[in-house]
Z-matrix of the N, CA and C atoms (Angstrom, degrees):
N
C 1 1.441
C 2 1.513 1 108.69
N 3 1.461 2 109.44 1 135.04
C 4 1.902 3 88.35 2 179.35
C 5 1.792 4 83.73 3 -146.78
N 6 1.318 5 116.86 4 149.09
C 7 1.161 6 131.84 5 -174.08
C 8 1.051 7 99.56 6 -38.73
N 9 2.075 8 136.17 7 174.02
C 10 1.228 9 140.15 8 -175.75
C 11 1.393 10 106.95 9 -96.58
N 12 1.269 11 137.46 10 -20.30
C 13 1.263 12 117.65 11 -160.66
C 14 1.620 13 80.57 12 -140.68
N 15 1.429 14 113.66 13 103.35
C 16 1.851 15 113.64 14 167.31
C 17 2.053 16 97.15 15 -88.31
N 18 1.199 17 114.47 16 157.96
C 19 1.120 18 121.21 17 -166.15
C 20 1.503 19 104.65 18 -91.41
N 21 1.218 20 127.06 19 155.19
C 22 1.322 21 110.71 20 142.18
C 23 1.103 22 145.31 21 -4.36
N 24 1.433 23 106.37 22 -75.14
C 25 1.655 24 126.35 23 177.63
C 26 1.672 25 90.21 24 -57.68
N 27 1.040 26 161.45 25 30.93
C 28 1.494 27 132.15 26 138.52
C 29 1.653 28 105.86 27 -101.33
N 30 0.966 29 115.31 28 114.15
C 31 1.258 30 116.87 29 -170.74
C 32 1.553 31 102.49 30 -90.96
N 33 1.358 32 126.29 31 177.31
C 34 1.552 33 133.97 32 -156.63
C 35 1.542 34 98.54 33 -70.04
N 36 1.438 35 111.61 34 -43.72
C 37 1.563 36 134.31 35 -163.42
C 38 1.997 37 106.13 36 -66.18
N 39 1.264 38 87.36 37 -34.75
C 40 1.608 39 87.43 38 -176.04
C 41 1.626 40 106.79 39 -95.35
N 42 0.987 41 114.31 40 -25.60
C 43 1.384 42 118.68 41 155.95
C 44 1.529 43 151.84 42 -57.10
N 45 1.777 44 84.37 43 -28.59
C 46 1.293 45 94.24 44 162.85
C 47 1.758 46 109.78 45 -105.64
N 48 0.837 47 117.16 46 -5.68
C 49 1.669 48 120.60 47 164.69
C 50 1.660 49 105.73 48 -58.45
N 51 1.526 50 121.49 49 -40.57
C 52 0.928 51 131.09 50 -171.91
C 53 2.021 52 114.73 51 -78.55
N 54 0.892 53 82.05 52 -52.73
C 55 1.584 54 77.75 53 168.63
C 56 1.544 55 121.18 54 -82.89
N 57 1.792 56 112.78 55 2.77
C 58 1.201 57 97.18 56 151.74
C 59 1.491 58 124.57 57 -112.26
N 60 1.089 59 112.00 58 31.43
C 61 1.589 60 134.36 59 163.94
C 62 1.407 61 110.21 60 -89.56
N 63 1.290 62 112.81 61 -36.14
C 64 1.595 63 120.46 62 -169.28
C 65 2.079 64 102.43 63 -87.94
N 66 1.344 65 100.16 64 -22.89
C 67 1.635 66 94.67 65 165.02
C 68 1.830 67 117.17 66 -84.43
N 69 1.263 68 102.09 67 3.64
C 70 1.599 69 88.62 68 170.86
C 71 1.516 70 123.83 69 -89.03
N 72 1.458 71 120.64 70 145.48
C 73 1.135 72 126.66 71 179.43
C 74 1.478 73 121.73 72 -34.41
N 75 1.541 74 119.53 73 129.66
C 76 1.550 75 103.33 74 -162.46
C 77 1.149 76 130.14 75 111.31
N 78 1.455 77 103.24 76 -63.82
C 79 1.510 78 115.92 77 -154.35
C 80 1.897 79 96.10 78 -82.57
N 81 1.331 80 91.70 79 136.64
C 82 1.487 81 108.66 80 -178.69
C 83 1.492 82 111.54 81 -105.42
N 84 0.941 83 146.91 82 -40.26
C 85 1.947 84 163.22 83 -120.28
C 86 1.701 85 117.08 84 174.95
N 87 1.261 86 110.47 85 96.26
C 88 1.130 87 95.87 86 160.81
C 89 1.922 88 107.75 87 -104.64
N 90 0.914 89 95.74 88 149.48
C 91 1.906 90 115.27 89 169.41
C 92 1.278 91 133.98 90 -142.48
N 93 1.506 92 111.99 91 125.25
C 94 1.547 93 110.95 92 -169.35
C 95 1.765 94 96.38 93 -128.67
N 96 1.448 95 98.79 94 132.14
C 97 1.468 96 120.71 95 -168.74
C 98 1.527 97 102.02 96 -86.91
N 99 1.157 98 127.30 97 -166.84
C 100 1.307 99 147.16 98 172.98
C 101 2.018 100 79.64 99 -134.96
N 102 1.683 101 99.17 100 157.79
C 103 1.384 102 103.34 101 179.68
C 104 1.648 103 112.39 102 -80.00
N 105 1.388 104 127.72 103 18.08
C 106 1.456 105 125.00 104 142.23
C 107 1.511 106 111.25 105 -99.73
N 108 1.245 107 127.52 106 35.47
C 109 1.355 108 118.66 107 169.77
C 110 1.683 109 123.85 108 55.69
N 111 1.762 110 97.32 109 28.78
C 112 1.508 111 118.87 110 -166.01
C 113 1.966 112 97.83 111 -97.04
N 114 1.175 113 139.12 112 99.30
C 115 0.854 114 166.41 113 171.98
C 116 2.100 115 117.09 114 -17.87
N 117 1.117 116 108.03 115 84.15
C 118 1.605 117 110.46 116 -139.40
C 119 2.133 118 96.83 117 -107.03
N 120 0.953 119 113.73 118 -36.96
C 121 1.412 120 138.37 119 157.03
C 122 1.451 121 136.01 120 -160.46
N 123 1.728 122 109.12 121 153.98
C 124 1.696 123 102.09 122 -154.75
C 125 1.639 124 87.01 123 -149.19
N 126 1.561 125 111.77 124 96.44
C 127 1.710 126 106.19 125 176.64
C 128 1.764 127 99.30 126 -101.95
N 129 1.322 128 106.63 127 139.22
C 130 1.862 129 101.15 128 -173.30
C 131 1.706 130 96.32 129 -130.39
N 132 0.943 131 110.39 130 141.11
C 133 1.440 132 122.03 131 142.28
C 134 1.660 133 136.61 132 -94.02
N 135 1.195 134 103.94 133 22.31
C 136 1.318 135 133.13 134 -147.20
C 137 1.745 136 103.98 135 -142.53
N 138 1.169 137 118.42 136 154.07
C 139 1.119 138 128.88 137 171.75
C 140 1.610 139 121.30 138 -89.78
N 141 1.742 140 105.20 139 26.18
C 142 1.820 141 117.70 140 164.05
C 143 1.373 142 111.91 141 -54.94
N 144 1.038 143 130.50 142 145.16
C 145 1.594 144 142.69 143 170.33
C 146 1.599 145 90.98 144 -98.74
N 147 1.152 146 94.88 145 -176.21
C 148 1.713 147 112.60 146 -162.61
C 149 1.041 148 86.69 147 -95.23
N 150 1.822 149 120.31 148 -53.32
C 151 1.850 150 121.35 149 165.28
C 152 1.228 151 107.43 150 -14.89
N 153 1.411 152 116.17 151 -68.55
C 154 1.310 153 134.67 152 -152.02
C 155 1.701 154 109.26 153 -63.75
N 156 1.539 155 112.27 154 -49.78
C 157 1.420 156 134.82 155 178.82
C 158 1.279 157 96.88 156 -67.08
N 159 1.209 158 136.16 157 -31.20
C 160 1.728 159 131.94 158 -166.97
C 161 2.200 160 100.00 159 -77.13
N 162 1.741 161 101.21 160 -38.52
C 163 1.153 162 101.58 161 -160.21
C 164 1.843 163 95.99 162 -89.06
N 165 0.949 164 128.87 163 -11.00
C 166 1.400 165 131.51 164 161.79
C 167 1.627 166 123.96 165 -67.55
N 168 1.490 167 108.80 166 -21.28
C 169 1.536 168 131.28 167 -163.96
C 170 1.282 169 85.01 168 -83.59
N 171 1.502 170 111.82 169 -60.92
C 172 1.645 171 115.14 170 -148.90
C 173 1.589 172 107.25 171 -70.26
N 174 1.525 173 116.49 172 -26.12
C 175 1.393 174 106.44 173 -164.23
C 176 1.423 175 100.15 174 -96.55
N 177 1.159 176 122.79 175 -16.17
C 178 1.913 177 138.69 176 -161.60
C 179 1.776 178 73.06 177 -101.85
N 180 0.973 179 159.31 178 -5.33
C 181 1.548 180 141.55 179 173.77
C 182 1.406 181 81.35 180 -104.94
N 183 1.060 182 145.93 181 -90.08
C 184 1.745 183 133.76 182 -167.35
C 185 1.441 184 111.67 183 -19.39
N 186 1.206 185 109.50 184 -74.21
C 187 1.567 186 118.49 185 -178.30
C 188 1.754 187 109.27 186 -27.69
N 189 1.545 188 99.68 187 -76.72
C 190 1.719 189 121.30 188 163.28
C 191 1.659 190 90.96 189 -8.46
N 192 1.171 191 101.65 190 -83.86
C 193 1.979 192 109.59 191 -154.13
C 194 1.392 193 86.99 192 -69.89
N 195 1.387 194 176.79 193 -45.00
C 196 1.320 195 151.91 194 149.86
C 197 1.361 196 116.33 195 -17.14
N 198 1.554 197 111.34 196 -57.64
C 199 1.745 198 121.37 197 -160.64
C 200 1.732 199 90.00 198 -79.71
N 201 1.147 200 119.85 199 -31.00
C 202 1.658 201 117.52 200 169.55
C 203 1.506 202 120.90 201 -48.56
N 204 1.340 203 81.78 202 -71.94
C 205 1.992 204 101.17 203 168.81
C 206 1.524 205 105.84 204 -53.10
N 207 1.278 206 123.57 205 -34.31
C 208 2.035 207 108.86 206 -177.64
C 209 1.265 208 101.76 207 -70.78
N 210 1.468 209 116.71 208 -36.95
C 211 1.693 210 115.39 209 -166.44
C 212 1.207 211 95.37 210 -82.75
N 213 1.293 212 169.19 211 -70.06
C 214 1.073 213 170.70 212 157.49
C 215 1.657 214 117.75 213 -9.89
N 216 1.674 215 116.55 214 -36.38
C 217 1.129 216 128.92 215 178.46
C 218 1.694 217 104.03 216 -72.12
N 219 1.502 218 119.59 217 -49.88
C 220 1.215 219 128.63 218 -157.02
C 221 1.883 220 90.87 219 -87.19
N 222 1.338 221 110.76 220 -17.19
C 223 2.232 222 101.26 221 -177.80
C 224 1.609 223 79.56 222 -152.75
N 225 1.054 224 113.88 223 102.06
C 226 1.762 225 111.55 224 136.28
C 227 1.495 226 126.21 225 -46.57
N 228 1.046 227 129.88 226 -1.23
C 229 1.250 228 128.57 227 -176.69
C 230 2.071 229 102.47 228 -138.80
N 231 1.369 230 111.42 229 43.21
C 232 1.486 231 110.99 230 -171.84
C 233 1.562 232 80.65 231 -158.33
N 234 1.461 233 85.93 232 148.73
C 235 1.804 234 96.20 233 162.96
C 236 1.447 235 132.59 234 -175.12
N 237 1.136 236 132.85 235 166.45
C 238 1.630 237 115.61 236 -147.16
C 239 1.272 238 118.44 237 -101.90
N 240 1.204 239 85.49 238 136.89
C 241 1.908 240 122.14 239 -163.22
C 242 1.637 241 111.43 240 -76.43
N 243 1.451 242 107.54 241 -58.47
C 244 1.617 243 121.27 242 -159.15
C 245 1.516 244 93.16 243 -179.58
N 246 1.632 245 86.25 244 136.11
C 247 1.522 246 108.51 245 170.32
C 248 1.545 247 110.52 246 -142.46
N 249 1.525 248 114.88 247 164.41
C 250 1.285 249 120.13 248 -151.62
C 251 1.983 250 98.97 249 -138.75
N 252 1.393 251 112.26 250 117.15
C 253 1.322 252 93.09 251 170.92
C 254 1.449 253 104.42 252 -139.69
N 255 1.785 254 113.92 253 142.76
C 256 0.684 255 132.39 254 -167.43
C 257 1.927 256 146.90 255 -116.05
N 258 1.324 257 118.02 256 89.10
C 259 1.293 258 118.89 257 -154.62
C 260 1.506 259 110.12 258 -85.19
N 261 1.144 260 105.23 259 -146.67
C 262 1.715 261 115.46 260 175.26
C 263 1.716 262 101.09 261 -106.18
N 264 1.321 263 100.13 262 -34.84
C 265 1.379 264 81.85 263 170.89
C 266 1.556 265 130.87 264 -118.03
N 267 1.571 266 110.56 265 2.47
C 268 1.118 267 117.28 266 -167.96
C 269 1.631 268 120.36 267 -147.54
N 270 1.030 269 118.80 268 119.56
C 271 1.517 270 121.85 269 -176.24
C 272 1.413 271 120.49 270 -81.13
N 273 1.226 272 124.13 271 120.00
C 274 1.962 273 88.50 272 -162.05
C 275 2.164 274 81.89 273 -126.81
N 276 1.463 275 96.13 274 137.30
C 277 1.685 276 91.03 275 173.63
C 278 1.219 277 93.02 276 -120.94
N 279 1.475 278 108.64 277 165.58
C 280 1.568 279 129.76 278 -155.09
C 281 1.252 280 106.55 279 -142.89
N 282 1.940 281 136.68 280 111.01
C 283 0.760 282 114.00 281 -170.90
C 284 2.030 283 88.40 282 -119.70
N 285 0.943 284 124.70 283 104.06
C 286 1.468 285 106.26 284 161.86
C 287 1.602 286 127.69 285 -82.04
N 288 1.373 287 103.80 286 135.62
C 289 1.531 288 111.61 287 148.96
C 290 1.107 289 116.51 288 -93.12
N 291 2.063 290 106.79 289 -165.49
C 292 1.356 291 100.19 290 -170.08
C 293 2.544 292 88.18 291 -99.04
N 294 0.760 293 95.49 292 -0.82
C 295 1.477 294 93.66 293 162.16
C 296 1.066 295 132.18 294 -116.04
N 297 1.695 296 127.03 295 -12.18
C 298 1.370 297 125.61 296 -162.22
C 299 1.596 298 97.29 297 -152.86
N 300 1.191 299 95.24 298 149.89
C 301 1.838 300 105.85 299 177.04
C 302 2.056 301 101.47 300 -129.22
N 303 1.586 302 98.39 301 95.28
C 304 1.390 303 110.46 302 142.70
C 305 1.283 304 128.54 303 -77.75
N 306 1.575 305 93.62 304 130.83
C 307 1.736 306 132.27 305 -173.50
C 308 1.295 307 121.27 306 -120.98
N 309 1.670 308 130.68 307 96.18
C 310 1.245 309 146.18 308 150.82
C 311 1.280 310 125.20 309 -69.39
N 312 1.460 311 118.29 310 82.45
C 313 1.636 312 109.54 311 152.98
C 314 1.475 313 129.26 312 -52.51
N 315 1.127 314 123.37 313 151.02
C 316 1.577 315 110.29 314 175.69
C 317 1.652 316 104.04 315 -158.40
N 318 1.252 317 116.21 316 170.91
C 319 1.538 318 122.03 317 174.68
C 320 1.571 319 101.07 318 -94.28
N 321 1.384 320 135.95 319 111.21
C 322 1.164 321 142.03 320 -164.16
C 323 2.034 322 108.90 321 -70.62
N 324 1.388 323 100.09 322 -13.75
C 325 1.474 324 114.02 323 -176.40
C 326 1.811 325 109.76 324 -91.86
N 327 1.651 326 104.37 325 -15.57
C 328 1.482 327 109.68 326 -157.57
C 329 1.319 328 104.73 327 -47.92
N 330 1.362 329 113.60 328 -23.12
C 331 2.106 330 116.89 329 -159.00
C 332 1.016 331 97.60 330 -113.96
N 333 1.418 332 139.24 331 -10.41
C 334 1.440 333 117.97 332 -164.05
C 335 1.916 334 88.31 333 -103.87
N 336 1.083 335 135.75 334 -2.27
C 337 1.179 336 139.42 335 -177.42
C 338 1.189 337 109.07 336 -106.63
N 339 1.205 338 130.02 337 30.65
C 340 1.595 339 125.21 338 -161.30
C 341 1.997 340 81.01 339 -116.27
């Protein structure tokens, strides 16, 4: 499933990076934001709606600008790269830029069962 209207700015190259993130073992959701947490592509292996991918964007973009602001608080001159959080059922990685917020869902068990 991938949102209806991808923009321009995703070019073929980043697109297909993306759907080959979404064939690795594990991985359930990929999502890539625009830097307002505006909904830019959504590949699932999973039964996520875009609803669903939109409401993961918005709160995983809050968090982002917190974990920004801690790293920034503790080095003014350092700032955040990738973060990793981890449930019982869901692994979620976070990669921000300064335009786009990549989002990996995954099954946190996918590798240790291999």
């Amino acid at each position: 499933k991938e949102t209806e209207a991808q923009p321009a700015i995703m070019s073929s190259e980043v697109e297909e990076t993306m759907r080959r993130i979404i064939k690795h073992v594990g991985v359930k959701d990929v999502i890539l934001t625009d830097k307002e947490a505006k909904l830019i592509f959504h590949e699932t292996n999973t039964n996520m709606t875009n609803q669903d991918a939109q409401k993961y964007a918005s709160n995983l973009a809050q968090l982002t600008t917190q974990a920004r602001s801690v790293v920034r608080d503790l080095d003014p001159q350092n700032d955040l790269s990738f973060f990793r959080i981890r449930s019982k059922k869901h692994e979620i990685m976070v990669a921000p830029d300064k335009d786009f917020l990549l989002m990996v869902v995954q099954n946190p068990s996918a590798e240790e069962s291999k």
